[in-house]
N, CA, C and O atoms as a GROMACS GRO file, in nm:
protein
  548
    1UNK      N    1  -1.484   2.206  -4.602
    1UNK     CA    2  -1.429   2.249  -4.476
    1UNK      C    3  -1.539   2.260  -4.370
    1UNK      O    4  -1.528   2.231  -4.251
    2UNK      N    5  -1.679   2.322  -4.453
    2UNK     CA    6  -1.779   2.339  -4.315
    2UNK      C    7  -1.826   2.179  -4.285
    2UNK      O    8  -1.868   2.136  -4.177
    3UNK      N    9  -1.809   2.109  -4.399
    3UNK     CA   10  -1.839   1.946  -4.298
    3UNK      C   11  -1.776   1.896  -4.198
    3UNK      O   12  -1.825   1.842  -4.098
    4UNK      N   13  -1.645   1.920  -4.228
    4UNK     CA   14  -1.527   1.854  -4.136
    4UNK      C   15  -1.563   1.945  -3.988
    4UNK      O   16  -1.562   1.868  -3.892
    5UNK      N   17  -1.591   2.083  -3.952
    5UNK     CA   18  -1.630   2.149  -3.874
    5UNK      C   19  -1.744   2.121  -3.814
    5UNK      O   20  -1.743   2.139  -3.692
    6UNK      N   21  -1.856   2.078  -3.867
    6UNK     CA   22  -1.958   2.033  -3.828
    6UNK      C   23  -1.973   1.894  -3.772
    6UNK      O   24  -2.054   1.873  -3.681
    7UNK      N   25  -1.882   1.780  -3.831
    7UNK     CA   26  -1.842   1.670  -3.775
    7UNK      C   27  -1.773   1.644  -3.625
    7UNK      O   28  -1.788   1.567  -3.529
    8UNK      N   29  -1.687   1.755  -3.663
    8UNK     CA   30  -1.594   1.789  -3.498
    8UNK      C   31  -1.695   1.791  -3.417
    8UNK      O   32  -1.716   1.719  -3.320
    9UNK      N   33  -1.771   1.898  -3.470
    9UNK     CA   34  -1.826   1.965  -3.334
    9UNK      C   35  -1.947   1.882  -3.278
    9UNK      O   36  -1.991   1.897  -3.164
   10UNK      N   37  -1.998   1.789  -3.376
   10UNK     CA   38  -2.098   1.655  -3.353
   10UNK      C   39  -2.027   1.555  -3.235
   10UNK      O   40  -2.068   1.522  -3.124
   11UNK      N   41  -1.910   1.524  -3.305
   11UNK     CA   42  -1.846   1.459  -3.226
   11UNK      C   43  -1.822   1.485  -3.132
   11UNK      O   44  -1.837   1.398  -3.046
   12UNK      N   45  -1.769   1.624  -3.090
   12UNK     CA   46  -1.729   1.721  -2.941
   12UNK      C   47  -1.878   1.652  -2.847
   12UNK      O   48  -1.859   1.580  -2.748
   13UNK      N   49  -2.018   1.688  -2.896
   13UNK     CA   50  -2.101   1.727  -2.831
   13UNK      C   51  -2.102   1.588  -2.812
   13UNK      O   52  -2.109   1.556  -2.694
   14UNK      N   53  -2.097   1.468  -2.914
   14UNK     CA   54  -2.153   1.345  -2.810
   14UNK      C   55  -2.114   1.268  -2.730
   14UNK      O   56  -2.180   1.192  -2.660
   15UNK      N   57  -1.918   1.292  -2.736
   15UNK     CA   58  -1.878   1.292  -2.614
   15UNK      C   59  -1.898   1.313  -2.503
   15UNK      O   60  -1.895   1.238  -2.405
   16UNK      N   61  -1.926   1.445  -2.518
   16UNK     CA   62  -1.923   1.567  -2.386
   16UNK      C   63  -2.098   1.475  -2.324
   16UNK      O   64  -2.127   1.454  -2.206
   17UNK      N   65  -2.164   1.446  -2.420
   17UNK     CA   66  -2.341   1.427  -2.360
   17UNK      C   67  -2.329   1.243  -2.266
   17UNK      O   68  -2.407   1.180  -2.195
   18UNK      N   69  -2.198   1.219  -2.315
   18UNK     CA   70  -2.177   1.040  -2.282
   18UNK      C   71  -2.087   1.046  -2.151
   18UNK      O   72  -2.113   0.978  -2.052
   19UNK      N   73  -1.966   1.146  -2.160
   19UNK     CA   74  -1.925   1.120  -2.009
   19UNK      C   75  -1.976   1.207  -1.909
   19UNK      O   76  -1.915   1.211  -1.802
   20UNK      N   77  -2.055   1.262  -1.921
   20UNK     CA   78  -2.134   1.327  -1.739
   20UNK      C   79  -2.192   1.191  -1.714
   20UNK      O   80  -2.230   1.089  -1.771
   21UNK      N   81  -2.174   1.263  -1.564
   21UNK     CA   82  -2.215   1.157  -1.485
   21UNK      C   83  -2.378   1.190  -1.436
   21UNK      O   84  -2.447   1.288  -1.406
   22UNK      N   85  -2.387   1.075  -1.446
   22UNK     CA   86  -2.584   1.129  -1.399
   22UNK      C   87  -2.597   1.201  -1.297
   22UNK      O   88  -2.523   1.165  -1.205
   23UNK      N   89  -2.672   1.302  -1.272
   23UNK     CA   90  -2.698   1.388  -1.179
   23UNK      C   91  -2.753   1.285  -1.039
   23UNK      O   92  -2.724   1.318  -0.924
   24UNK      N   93  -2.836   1.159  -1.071
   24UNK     CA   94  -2.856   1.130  -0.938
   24UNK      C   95  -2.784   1.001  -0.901
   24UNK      O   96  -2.857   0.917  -0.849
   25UNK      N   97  -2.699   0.978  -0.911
   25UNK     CA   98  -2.593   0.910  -0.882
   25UNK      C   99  -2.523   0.952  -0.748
   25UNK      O  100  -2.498   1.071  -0.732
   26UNK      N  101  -2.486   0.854  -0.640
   26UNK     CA  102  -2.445   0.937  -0.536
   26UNK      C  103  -2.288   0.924  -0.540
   26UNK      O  104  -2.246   0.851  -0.630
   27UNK      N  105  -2.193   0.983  -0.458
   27UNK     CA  106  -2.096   0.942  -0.448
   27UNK      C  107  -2.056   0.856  -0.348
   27UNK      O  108  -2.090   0.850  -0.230
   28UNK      N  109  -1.945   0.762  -0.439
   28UNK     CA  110  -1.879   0.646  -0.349
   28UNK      C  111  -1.807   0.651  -0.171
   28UNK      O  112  -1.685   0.644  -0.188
   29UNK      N  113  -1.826   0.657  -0.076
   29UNK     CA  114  -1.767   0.694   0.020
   29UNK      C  115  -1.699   0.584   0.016
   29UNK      O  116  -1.732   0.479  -0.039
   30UNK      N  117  -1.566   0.616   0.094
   30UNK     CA  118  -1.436   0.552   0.142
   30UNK      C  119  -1.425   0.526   0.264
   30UNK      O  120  -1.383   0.604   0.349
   31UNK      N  121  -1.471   0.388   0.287
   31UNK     CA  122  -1.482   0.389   0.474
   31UNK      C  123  -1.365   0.279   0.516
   31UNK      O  124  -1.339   0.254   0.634
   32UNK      N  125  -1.303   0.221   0.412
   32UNK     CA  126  -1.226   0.101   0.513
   32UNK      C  127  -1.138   0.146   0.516
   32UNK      O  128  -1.097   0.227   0.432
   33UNK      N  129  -1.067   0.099   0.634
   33UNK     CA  130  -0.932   0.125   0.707
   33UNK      C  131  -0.808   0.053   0.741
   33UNK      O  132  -0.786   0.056   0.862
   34UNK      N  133  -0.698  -0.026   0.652
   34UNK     CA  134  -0.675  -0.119   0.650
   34UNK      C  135  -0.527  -0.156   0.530
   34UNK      O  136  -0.518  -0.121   0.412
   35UNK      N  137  -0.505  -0.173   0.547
   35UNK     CA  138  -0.338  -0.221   0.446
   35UNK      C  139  -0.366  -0.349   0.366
   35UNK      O  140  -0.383  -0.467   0.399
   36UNK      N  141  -0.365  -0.268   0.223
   36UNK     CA  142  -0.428  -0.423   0.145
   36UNK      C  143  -0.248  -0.530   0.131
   36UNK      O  144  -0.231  -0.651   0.147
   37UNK      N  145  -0.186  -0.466   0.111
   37UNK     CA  146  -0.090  -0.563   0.090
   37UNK      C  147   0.071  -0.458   0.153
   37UNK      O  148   0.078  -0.335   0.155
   38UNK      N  149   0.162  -0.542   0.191
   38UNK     CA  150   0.328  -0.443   0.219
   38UNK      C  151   0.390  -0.577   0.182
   38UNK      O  152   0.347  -0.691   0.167
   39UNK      N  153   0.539  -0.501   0.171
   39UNK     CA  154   0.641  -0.606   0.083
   39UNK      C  155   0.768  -0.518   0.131
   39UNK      O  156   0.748  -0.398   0.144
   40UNK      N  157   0.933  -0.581   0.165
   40UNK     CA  158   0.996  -0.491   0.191
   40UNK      C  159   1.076  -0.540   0.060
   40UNK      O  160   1.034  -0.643   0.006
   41UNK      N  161   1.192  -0.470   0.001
   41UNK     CA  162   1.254  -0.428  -0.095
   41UNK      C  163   1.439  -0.470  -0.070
   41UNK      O  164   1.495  -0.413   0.024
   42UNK      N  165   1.484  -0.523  -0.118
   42UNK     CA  166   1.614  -0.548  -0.084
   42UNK      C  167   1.698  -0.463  -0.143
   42UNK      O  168   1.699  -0.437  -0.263
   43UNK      N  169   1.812  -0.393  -0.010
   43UNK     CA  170   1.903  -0.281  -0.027
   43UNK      C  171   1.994  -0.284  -0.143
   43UNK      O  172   2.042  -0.194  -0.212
   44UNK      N  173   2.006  -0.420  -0.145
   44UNK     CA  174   2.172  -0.476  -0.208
   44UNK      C  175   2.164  -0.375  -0.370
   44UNK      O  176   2.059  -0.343  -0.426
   45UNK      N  177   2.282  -0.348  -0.407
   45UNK     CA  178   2.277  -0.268  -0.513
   45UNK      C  179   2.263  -0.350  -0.626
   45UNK      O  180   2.364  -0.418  -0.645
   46UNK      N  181   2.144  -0.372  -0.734
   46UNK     CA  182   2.153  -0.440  -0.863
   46UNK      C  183   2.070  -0.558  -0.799
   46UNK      O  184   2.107  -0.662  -0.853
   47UNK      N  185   1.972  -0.582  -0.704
   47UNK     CA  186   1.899  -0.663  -0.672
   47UNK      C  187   1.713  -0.622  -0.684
   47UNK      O  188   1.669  -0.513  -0.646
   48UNK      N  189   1.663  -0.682  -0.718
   48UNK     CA  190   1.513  -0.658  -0.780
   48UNK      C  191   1.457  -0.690  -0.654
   48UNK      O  192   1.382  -0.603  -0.610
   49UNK      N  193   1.475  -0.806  -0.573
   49UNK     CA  194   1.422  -0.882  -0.496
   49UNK      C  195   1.310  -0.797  -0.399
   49UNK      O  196   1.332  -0.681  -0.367
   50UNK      N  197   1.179  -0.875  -0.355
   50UNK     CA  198   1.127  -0.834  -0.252
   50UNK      C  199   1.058  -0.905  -0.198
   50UNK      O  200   1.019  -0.997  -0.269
   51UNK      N  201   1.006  -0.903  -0.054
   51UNK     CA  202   0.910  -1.035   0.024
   51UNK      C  203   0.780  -0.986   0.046
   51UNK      O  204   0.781  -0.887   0.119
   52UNK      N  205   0.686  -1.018   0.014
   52UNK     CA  206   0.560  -1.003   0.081
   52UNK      C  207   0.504  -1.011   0.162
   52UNK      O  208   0.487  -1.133   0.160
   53UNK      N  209   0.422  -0.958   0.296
   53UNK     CA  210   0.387  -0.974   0.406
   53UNK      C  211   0.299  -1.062   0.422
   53UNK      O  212   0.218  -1.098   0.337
   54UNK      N  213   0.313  -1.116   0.575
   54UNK     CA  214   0.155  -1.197   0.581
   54UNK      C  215   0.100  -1.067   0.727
   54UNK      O  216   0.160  -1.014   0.821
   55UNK      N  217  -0.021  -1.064   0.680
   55UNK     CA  218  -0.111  -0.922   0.728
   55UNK      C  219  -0.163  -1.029   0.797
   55UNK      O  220  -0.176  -1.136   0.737
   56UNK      N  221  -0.211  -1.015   0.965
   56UNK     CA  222  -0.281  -1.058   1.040
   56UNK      C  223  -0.397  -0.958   1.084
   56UNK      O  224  -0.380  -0.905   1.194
   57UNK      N  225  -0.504  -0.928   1.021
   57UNK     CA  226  -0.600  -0.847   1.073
   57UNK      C  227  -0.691  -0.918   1.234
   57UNK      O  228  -0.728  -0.836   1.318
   58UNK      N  229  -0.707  -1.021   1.249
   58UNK     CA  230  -0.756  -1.096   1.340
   58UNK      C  231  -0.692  -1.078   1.498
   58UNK      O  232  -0.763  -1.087   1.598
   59UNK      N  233  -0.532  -1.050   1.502
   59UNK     CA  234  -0.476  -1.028   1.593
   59UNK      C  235  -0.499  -0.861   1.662
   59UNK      O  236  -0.556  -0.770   1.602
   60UNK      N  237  -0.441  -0.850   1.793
   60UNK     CA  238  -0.479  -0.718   1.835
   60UNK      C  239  -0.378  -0.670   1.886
   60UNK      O  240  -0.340  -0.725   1.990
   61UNK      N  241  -0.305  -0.562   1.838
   61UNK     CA  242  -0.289  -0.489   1.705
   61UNK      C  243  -0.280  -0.609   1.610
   61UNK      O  244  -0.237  -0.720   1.644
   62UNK      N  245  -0.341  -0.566   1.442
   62UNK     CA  246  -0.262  -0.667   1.384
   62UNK      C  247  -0.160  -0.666   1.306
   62UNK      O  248  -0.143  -0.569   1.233
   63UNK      N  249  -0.082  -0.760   1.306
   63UNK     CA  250   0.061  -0.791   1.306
   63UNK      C  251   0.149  -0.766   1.147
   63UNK      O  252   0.093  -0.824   1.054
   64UNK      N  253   0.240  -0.710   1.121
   64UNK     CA  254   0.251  -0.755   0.967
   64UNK      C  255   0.341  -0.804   0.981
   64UNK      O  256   0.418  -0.750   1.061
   65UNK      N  257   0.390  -0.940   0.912
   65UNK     CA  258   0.521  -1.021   0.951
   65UNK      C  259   0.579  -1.022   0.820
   65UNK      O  260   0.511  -1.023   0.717
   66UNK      N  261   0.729  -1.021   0.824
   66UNK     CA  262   0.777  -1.049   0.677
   66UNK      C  263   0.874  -1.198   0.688
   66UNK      O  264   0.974  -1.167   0.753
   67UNK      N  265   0.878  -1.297   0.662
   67UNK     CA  266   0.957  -1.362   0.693
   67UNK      C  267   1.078  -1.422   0.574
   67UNK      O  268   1.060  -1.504   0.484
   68UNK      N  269   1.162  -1.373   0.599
   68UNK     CA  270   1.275  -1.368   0.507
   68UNK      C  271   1.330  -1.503   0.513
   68UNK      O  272   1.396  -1.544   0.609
   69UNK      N  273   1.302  -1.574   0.408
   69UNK     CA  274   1.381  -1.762   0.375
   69UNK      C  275   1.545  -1.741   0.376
   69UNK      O  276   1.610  -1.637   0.379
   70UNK      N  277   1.571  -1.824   0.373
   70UNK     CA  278   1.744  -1.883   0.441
   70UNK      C  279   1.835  -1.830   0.313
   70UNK      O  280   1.942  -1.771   0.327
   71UNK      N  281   1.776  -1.860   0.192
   71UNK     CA  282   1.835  -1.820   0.107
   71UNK      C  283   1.858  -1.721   0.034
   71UNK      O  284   1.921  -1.720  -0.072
   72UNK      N  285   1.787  -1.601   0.111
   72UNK     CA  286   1.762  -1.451   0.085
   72UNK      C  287   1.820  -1.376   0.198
   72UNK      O  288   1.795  -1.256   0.205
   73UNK      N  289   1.902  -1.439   0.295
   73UNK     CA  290   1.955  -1.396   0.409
   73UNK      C  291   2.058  -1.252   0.403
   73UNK      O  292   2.079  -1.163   0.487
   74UNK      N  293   2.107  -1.275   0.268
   74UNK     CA  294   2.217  -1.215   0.216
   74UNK      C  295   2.193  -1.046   0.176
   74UNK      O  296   2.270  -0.951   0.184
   75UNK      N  297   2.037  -1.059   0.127
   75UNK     CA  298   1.996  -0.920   0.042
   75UNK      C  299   1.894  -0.829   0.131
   75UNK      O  300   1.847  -0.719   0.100
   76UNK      N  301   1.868  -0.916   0.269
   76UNK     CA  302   1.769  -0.837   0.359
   76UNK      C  303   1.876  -0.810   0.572
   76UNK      O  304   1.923  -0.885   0.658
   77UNK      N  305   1.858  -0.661   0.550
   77UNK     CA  306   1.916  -0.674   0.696
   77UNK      C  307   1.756  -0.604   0.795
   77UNK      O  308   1.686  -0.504   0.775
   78UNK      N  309   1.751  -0.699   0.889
   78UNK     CA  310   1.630  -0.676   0.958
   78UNK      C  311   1.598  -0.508   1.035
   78UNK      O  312   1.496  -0.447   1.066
   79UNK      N  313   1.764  -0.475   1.045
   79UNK     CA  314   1.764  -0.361   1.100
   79UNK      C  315   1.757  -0.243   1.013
   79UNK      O  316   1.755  -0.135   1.071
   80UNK      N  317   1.752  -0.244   0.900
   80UNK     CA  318   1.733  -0.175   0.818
   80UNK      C  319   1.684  -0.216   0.687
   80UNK      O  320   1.752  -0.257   0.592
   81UNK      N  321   1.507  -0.195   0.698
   81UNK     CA  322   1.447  -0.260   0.609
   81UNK      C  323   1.366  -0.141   0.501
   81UNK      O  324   1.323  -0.063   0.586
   82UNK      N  325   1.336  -0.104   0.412
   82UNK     CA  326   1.293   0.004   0.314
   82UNK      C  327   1.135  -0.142   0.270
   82UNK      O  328   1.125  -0.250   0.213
   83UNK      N  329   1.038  -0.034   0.352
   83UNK     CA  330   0.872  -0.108   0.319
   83UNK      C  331   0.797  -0.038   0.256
   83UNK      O  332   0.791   0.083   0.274
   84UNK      N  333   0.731  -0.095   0.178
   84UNK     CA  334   0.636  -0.040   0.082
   84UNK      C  335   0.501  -0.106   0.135
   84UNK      O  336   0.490  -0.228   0.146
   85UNK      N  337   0.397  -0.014   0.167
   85UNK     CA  338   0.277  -0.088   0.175
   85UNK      C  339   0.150  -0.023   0.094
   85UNK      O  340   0.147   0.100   0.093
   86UNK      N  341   0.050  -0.091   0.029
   86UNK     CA  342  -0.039  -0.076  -0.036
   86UNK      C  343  -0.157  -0.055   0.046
   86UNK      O  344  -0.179  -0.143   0.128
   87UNK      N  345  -0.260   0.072   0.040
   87UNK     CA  346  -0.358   0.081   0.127
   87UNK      C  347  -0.502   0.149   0.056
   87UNK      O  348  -0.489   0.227  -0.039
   88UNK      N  349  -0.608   0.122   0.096
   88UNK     CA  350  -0.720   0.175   0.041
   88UNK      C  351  -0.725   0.324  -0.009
   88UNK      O  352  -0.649   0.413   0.028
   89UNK      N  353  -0.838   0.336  -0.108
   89UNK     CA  354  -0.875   0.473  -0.125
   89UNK      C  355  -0.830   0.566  -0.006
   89UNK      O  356  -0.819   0.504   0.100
   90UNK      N  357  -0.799   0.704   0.003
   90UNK     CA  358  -0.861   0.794   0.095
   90UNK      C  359  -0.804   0.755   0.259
   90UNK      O  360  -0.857   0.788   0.364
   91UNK      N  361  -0.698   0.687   0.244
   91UNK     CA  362  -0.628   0.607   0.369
   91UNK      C  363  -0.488   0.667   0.354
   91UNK      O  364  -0.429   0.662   0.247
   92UNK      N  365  -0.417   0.744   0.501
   92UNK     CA  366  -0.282   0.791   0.468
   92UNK      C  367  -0.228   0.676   0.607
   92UNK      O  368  -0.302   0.611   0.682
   93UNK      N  369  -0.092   0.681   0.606
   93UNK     CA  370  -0.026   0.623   0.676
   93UNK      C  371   0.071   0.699   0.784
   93UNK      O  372   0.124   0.792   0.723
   94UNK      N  373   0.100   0.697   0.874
   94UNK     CA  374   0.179   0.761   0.944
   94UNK      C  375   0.240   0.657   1.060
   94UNK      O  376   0.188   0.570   1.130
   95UNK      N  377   0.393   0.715   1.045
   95UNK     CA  378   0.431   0.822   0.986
   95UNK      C  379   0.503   0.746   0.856
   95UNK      O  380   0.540   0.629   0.856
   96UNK      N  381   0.512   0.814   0.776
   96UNK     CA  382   0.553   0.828   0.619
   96UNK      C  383   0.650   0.697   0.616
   96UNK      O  384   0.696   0.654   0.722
   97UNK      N  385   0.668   0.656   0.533
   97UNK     CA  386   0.744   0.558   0.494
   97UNK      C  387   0.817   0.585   0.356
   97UNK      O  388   0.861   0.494   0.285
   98UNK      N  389   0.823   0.719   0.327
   98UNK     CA  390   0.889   0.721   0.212
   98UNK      C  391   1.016   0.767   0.251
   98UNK      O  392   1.037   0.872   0.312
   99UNK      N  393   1.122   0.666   0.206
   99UNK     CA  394   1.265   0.722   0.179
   99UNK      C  395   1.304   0.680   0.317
   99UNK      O  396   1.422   0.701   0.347
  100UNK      N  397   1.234   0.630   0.398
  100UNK     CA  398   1.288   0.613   0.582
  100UNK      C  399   1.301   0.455   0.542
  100UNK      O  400   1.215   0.400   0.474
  101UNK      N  401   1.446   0.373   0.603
  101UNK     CA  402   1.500   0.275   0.653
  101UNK      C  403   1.444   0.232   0.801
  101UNK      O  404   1.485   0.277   0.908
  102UNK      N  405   1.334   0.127   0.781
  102UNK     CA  406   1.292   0.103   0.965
  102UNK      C  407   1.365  -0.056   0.982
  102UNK      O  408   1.398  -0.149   0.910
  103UNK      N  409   1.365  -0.027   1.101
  103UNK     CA  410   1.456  -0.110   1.250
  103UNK      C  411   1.294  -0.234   1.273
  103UNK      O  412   1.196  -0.216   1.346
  104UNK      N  413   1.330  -0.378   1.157
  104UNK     CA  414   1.230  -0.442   1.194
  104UNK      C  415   1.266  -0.557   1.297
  104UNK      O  416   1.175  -0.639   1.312
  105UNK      N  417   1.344  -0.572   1.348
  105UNK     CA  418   1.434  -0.662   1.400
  105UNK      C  419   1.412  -0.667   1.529
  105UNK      O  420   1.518  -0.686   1.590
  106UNK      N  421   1.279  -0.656   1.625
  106UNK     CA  422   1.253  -0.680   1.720
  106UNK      C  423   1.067  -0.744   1.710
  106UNK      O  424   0.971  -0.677   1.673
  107UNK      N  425   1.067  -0.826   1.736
  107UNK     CA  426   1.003  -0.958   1.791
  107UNK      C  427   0.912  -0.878   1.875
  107UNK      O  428   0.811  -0.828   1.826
  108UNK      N  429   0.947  -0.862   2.022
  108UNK     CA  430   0.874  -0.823   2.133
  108UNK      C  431   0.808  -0.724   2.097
  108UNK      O  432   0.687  -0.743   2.097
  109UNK      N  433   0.880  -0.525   2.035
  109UNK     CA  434   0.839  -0.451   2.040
  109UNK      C  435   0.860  -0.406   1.929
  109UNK      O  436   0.955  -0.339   1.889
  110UNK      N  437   0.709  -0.470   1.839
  110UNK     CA  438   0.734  -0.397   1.681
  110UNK      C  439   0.718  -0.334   1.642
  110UNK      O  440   0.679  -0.243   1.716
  111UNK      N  441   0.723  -0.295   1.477
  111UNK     CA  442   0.774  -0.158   1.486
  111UNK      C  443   0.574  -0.058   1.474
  111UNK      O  444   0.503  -0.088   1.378
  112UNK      N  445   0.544   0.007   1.539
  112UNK     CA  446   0.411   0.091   1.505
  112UNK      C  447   0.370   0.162   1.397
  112UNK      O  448   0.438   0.261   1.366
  113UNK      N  449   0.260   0.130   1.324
  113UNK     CA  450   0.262   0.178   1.212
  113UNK      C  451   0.057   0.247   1.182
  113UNK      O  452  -0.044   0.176   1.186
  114UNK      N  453   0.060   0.331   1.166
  114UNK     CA  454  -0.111   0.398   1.192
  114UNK      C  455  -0.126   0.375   1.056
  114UNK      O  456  -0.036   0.361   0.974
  115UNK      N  457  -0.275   0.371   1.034
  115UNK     CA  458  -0.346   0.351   0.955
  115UNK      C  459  -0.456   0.450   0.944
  115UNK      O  460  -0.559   0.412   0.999
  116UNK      N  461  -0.463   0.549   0.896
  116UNK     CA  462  -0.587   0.631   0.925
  116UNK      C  463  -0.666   0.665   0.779
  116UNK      O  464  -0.608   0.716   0.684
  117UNK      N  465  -0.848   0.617   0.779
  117UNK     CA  466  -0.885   0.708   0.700
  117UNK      C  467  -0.959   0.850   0.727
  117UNK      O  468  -1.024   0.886   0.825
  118UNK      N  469  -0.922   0.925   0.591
  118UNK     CA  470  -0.910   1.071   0.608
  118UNK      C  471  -1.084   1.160   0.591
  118UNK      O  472  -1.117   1.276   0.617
  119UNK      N  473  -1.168   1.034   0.531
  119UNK     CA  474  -1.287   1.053   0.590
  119UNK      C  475  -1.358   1.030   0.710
  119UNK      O  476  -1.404   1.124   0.775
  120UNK      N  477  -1.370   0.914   0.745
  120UNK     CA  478  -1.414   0.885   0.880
  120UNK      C  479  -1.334   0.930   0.962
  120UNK      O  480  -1.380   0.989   1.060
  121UNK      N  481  -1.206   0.918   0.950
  121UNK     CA  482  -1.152   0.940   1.139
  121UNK      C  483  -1.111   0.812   1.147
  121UNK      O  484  -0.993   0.806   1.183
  122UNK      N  485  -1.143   0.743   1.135
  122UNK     CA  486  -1.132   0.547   1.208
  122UNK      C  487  -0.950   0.541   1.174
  122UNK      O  488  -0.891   0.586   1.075
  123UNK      N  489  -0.904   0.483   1.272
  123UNK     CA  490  -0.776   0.434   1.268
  123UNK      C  491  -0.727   0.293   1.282
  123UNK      O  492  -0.809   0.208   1.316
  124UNK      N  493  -0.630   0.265   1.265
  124UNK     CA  494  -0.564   0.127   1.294
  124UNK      C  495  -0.461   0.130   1.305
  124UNK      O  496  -0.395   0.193   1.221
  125UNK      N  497  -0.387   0.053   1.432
  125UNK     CA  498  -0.246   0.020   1.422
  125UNK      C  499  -0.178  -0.070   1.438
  125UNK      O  500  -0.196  -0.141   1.537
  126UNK      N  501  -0.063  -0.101   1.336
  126UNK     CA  502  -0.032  -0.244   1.339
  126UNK      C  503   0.092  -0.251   1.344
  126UNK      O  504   0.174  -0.166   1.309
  127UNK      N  505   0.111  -0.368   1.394
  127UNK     CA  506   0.270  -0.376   1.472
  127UNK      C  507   0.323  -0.482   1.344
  127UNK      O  508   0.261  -0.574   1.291
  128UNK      N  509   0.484  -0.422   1.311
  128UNK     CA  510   0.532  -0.479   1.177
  128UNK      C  511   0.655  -0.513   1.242
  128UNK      O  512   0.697  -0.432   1.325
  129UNK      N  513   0.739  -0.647   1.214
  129UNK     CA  514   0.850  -0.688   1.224
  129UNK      C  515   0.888  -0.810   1.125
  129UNK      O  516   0.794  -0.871   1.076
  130UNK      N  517   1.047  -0.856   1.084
  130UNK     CA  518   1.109  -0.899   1.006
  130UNK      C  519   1.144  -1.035   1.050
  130UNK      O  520   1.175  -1.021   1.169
  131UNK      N  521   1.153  -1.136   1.024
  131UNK     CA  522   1.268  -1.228   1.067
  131UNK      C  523   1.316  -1.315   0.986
  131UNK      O  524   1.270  -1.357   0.881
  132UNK      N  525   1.408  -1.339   1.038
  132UNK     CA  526   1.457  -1.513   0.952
  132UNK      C  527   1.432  -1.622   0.946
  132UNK      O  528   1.435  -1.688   1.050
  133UNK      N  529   1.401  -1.682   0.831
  133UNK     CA  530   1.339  -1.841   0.859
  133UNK      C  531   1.430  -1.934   0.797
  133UNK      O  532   1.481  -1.916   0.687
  134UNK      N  533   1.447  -2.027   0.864
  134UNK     CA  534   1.516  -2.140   0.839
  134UNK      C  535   1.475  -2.243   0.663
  134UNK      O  536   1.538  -2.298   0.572
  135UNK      N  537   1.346  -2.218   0.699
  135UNK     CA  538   1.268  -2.264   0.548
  135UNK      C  539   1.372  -2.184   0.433
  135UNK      O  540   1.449  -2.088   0.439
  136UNK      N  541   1.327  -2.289   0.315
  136UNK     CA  542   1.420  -2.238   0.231
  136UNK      C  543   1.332  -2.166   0.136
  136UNK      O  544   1.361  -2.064   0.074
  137UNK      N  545   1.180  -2.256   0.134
  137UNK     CA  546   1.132  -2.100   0.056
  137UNK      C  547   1.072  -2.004   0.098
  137UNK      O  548   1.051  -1.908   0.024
   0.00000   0.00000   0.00000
């Protein structure tokens, strides 16, 4: 019994001596500011479906476009679109996008969407809208 106890506690310790982290190691800061990927989600009940954005960082604001093919016309309404977007470490979004239906269906005046990280301060904002494409894929 005192082996099996003594084994544990070998084992405890060379764990414990393997995951600290080195004392002079610095920590990673989180500086970019930016939407790695968004996709919107189709309402229809019993449908999986979703589209992926094309992210224009180059444009000013930049742009997130979703463009919905001819043959998906059925499972996406522009005016009420449910988006999911993927964003860096330490980056919140505002305002929230959880559980809110947005109105992507204007061209001219799209829809505003902030980007902020919560270390630096630095922001971004990018204008997101939906449309229909004639293309079939």
């Amino acid at each position: 019994m005192k082996r099996i106890i003594k084994l544990l506690l070998a084992m405890t310790l060379g764990m414990m001596a393997f995951s600290c982290a080195k004392p002079d190691a610095e920590p990673y800061e989180h500086t970019e500011c930016k939407l790695r990927s968004a996709y919107i989600k189709s309402l229809v009940p019993g449908s999986a479906d979703m589209i992926y954005a094309d992210i224009d960082e180059d444009s000013n604001p930049p742009i997130v476009s979703f463009r919905i093919p001819k043959t998906k016309w059925s499972l996406y309404d522009t005016e009420r679109m449910k988006v999911v977007v993927n964003v860096t470490y330490d980056v919140v979004v505002e305002p929230s996008l959880s559980g809110v239906l947005l109105d992507l269906s204007d061209y001219d005046n799209p829809y505003q969407l902030t980007v902020r990280n919560t270390v630096t301060g630095e922001s971004r904002v990018y204008g997101m809208y939906a449309y229909n494409s004639v293309d079939l894929k």
